[in-house]
N, C-alpha and C positions, 0 to 999 in steps of 0.2 A: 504493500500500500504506500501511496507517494506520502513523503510526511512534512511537517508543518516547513516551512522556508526561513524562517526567523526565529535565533536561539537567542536575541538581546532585547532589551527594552527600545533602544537607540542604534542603527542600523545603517550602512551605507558609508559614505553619501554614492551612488549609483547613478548612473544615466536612465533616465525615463524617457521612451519614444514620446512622449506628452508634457511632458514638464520641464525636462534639461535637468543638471546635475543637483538629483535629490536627497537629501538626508531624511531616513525611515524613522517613524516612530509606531510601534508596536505595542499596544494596551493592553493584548491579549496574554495569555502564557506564554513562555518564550521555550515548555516544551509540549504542549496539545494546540487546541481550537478552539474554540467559540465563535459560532456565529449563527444569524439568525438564516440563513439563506447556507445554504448545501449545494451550491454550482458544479456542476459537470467539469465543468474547466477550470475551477479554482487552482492557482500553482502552489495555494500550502494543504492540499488534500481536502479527503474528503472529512467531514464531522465526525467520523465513525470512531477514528484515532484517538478522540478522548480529549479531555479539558485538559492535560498531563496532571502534574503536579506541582509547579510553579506556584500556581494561582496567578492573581490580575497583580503589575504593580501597582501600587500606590502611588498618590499625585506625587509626593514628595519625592518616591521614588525618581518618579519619570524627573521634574525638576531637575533634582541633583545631576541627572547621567547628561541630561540635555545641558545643562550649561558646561557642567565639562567639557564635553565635546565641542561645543562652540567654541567655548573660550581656545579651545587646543585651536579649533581650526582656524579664529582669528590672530591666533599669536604665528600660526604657519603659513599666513597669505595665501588660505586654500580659499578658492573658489568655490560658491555654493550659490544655486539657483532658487531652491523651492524646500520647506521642511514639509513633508507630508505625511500624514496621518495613513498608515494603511496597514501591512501585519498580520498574523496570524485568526483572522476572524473581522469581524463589526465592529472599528472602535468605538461606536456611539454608543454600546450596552455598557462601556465601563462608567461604573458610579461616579466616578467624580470628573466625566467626558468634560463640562462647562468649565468647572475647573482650570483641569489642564490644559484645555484651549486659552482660558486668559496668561496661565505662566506660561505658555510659548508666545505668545502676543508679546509677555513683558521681555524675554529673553531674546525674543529676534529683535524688537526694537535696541536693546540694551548692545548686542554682537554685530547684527549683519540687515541693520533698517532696512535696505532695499529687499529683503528676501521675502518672499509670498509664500505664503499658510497654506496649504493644502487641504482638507480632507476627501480622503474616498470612503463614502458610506453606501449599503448599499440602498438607503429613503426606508426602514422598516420603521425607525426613531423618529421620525418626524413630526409625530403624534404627541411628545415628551416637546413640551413648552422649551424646558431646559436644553434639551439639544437642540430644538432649531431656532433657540436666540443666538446657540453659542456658533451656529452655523453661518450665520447671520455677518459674527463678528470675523470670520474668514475671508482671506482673500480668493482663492478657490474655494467652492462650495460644489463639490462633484459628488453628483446622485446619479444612481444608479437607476435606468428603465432601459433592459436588455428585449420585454417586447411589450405591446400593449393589446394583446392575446392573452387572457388567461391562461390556456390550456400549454401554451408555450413557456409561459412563466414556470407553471407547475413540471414542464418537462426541465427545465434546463436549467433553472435558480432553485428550482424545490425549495421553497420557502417553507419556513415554521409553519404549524397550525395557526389561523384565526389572519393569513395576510389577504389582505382584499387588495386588488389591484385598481379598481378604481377610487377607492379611497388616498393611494400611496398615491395615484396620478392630480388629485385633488390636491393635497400637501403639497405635492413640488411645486403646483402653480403657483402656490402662496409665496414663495421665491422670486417667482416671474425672472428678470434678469441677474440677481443675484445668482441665480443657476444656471450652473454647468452638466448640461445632460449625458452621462458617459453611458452607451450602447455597444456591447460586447457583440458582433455579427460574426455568429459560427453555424456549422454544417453538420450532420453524420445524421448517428443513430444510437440511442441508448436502446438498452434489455428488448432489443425488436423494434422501438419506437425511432421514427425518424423524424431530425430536427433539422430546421433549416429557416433560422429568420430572416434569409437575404430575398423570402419571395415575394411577388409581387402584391400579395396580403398584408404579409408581415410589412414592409414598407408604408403601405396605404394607412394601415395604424397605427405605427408610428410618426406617420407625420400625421393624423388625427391630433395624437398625441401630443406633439411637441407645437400644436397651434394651439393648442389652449393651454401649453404650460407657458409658454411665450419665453423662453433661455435666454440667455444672453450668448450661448452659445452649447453647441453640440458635438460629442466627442463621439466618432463610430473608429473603433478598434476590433483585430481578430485576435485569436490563438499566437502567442509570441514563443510560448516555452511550455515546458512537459505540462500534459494535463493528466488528472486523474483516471477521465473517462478519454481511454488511449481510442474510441474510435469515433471521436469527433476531430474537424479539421479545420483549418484554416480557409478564411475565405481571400482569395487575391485579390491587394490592394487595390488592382481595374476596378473589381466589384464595388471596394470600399466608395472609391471616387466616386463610380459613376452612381452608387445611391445616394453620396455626400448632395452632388448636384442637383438629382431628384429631390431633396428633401429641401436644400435653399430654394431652389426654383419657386417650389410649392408655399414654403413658409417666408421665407427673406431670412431668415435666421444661419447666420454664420458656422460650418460646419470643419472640424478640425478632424483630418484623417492622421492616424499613427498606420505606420507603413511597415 
């Protein structure tokens, strides 16, 4: 079984096809998972792997590792783009999410003021007042809507019990331009079932979708690196463009392809 990708609280910094050179922060265990969404593709496995036994750090935790880090990287003239929230699972289920978004707020201003905030969440928490003020207070604010298909959702994100998707699509709107719509476009087949959000369906609803979320802008990405469910595939980036275009065409809404 593939297992989790991240053993540190504080991680990288790494080249993101999307963001330029990012430094990870990780809220989850740094040896299981949590998260509310079980994706086919996820690159730190599947839920099954277990919570480890780490547990969640602590705000102080995170604090402390993050300003080391910086402070090192500011005293070594290293280059850094983006701090971003992403990691072993959902950062927004950690207790003290709002928290730790304002001590990275204080800690980039205080190291590397020009660097932009990240989170990738995948919109389950959007419901929690408390995370989506602190969503709010982000420079990126990337939310996750991979399809606006239910039955596509249920194949390919498997979400917790009790997610409604047109509730999650409600929430995002409430963003409007503060969000950044990130759309994961893959192909195959799980346990017999075949997936494929590049079709001509799958499109039509999500630009349903992303006109009445109204984004500031829109992220379609595929398959980059080892996935759990080894027979789904990458869609080529032609495909990625040429629905990028169909989807500004339709909406005017600015659309960011990772290649």
């Amino acid at each position: 079984m593939q297992r989790v990708l991240f053993h540190s609280t504080i991680f990288g910094p790494i080249h993101s096809r999307r963001l330029g050179t990012s430094l990870g922060i990780n809220l989850m265990p740094d040896d299981g998972k949590i998260c509310s969404f079980d994706c086919l593709y996820c690159e730190a496995g599947y839920n099954a792997q277990g919570p480890g036994t780490t547990g969640l750090p602590s705000r102080e935790q995170v604090r402390a590792d993050l300003e080391a880090v910086l402070a090192g990287m500011k005293a070594d003239g290293r280059q850094l783009d983006v701090i971003t929230f992403s990691g072993n699972g959902e950062p927004t289920l950690h207790p003290d999410f709002a928290g730790v978004i304002d001590d990275t707020i204080a800690l980039r201003d205080k190291y590397f003021p020009a660097v932009k905030i990240s989170v990738l969440t995948n919109s389950t928490r959007l419901g929690d007042e408390s995370v989506a003020e602190a969503l709010r207070r982000v420079d990126n604010n990337i939310l996750k809507l991979d399809s606006a298909i239910p039955s596509t959702v249920k194949l390919l994100d498997r979400p917790a019990p009790g997610y409604d998707l047109e509730r999650t699509i409600e929430r995002i709107a409430t963003f409007g331009k503060q969000a950044i719509v990130q759309t994961m476009i893959c192909a195959g087949e799980h346990d017999g079932q075949l997936i494929d959000n590049s079709t001509d369906a799958e499109v039509e609803a999500l630009i349903d979708a992303y006109r009445r979320i109204k984004p500031g802008e829109i992220m379609l990405y595929s398959i980059d690196r080892p996935t759990p469910c080894t027979t789904l595939h990458r869609v080529p980036v032609e495909t990625l463009r040429a629905i990028a275009a169909r989807i500004t065409e339709a909406t005017g809404i600015p659309v960011q392809v990772a290649g």
